[in-house]
C-alpha positions in Angstrom: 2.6 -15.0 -5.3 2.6 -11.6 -3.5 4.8 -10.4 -0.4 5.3 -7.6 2.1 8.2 -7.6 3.6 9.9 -5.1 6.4 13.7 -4.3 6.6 14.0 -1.3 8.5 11.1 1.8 8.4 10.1 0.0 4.7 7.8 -2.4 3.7 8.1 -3.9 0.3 5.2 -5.3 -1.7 6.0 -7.6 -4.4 3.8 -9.9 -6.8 0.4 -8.6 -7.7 -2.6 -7.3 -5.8 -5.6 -8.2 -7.4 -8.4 -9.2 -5.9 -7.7 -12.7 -5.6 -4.7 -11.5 -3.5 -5.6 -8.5 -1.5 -7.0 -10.3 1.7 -4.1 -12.5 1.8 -1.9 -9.1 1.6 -3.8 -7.6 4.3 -3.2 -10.3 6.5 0.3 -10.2 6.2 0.6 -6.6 6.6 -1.8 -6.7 10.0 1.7 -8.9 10.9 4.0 -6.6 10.5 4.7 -3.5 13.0 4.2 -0.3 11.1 7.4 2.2 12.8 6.8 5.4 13.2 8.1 6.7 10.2 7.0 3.8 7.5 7.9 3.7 3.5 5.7 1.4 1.3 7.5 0.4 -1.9 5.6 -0.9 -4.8 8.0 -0.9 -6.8 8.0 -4.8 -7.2 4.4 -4.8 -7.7 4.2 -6.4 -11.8 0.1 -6.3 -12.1 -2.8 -4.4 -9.7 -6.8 -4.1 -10.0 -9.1 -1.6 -7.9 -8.2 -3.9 -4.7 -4.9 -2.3 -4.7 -6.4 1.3 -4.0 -8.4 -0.6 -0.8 -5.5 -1.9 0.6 -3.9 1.4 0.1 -6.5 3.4 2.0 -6.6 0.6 4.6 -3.3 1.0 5.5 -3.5 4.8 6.0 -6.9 4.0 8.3 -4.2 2.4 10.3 -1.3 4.4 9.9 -3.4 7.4 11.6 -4.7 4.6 14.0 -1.4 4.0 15.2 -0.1 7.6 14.9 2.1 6.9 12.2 4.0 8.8 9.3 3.1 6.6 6.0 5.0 7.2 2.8 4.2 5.8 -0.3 7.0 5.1 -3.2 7.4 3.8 -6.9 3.4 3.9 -7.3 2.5 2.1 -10.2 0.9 4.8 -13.2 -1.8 2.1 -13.1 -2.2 2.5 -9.2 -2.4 6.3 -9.7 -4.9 6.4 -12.2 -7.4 4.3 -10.4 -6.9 7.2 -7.9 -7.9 9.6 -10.5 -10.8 8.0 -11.4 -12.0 7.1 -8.1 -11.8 10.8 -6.7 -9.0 10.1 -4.3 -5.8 11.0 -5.7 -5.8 13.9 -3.4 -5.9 11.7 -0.4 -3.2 9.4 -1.1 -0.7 11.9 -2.8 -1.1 13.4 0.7 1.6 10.4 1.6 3.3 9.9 -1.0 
Protein backbone atom coordinates (compact mmCIF):
# COMPACT_ATOMS: atom_id res chain seq x y z
CA UNK A 1 0.00 0.00 0.00
CA UNK A 2 1.29 3.51 -0.63
CA UNK A 3 1.11 6.66 1.83
CA UNK A 4 1.83 10.39 2.10
CA UNK A 5 2.06 11.54 5.15
CA UNK A 6 2.80 15.36 6.64
CA UNK A 7 4.83 16.01 9.98
CA UNK A 8 5.86 19.44 9.87
CA UNK A 9 6.92 21.31 6.19
CA UNK A 10 7.44 17.37 4.82
CA UNK A 11 5.43 15.02 3.20
CA UNK A 12 6.56 11.43 3.12
CA UNK A 13 5.63 9.05 0.33
CA UNK A 14 5.96 5.44 1.07
CA UNK A 15 4.90 2.17 -0.84
CA UNK A 16 4.97 2.37 -4.63
CA UNK A 17 3.53 4.56 -7.28
CA UNK A 18 2.69 2.84 -10.17
CA UNK A 19 -0.08 3.33 -12.03
CA UNK A 20 -2.42 1.25 -10.24
CA UNK A 21 -1.61 3.62 -7.28
CA UNK A 22 -1.08 7.03 -8.55
CA UNK A 23 -4.74 8.34 -8.41
CA UNK A 24 -5.20 7.02 -5.08
CA UNK A 25 -1.90 9.06 -4.15
CA UNK A 26 -3.18 12.10 -5.69
CA UNK A 27 -6.08 11.96 -3.71
CA UNK A 28 -4.41 11.83 -0.59
CA UNK A 29 -2.10 14.43 -1.35
CA UNK A 30 -5.14 16.98 -2.61
CA UNK A 31 -5.83 16.20 1.50
CA UNK A 32 -3.03 17.45 2.76
CA UNK A 33 -2.09 21.36 3.15
CA UNK A 34 1.03 22.05 1.20
CA UNK A 35 3.08 24.90 3.86
CA UNK A 36 4.82 27.33 2.43
CA UNK A 37 7.99 25.88 2.43
CA UNK A 38 7.23 21.95 1.60
CA UNK A 39 9.82 18.84 1.39
CA UNK A 40 8.73 15.70 -0.50
CA UNK A 41 10.61 12.62 0.57
CA UNK A 42 10.68 9.52 -1.51
CA UNK A 43 12.88 8.04 0.23
CA UNK A 44 10.36 5.18 1.27
CA UNK A 45 9.23 4.86 -2.12
CA UNK A 46 10.48 0.67 -2.94
CA UNK A 47 9.08 0.53 -6.78
CA UNK A 48 7.78 3.54 -9.36
CA UNK A 49 6.52 3.53 -13.23
CA UNK A 50 6.12 6.72 -15.57
CA UNK A 51 3.01 7.62 -13.17
CA UNK A 52 5.46 8.71 -10.63
CA UNK A 53 6.86 11.58 -12.91
CA UNK A 54 2.86 12.78 -13.29
CA UNK A 55 2.28 12.99 -9.92
CA UNK A 56 5.47 14.76 -9.53
CA UNK A 57 4.69 17.49 -12.09
CA UNK A 58 1.18 17.67 -10.62
CA UNK A 59 2.25 18.60 -7.51
CA UNK A 60 4.48 21.43 -8.75
CA UNK A 61 1.18 22.61 -11.01
CA UNK A 62 0.01 23.13 -7.51
CA UNK A 63 2.77 24.14 -5.52
CA UNK A 64 2.99 27.39 -7.99
CA UNK A 65 -0.92 27.34 -7.68
CA UNK A 66 -0.73 27.95 -4.18
CA UNK A 67 2.51 30.04 -4.10
CA UNK A 68 4.45 27.54 -2.63
CA UNK A 69 8.30 26.60 -2.22
CA UNK A 70 8.45 22.61 -3.25
CA UNK A 71 11.55 20.62 -2.49
CA UNK A 72 12.04 17.30 -3.66
CA UNK A 73 14.43 14.69 -1.57
CA UNK A 74 15.87 11.03 -1.84
CA UNK A 75 14.61 10.80 -5.66
CA UNK A 76 14.73 7.45 -6.60
CA UNK A 77 17.76 6.87 -9.70
CA UNK A 78 14.79 5.20 -11.33
CA UNK A 79 12.51 8.43 -10.85
CA UNK A 80 15.30 10.54 -12.30
CA UNK A 81 15.90 8.66 -15.30
CA UNK A 82 12.38 8.67 -16.45
CA UNK A 83 13.11 12.51 -16.19
CA UNK A 84 15.92 12.07 -18.54
CA UNK A 85 14.13 10.34 -20.98
CA UNK A 86 11.14 12.24 -20.96
CA UNK A 87 12.89 15.75 -21.49
CA UNK A 88 12.10 17.11 -18.07
CA UNK A 89 14.89 16.61 -15.76
CA UNK A 90 15.51 20.31 -16.07
CA UNK A 91 12.15 21.11 -14.75
CA UNK A 92 12.07 19.05 -11.72
CA UNK A 93 15.76 19.43 -10.68
CA UNK A 94 14.66 23.03 -10.53
CA UNK A 95 13.08 21.81 -6.95
CA UNK A 96 14.94 19.49 -5.89
Amino acid sequence: MSTITLQDNRWTVTGEILMDSASALLAQSQQLTMPAVLSVDFSGVDNLDTSALSLVIEWLRRAEDENVQLKFTHFPASLISLASLYGVTDFISESA
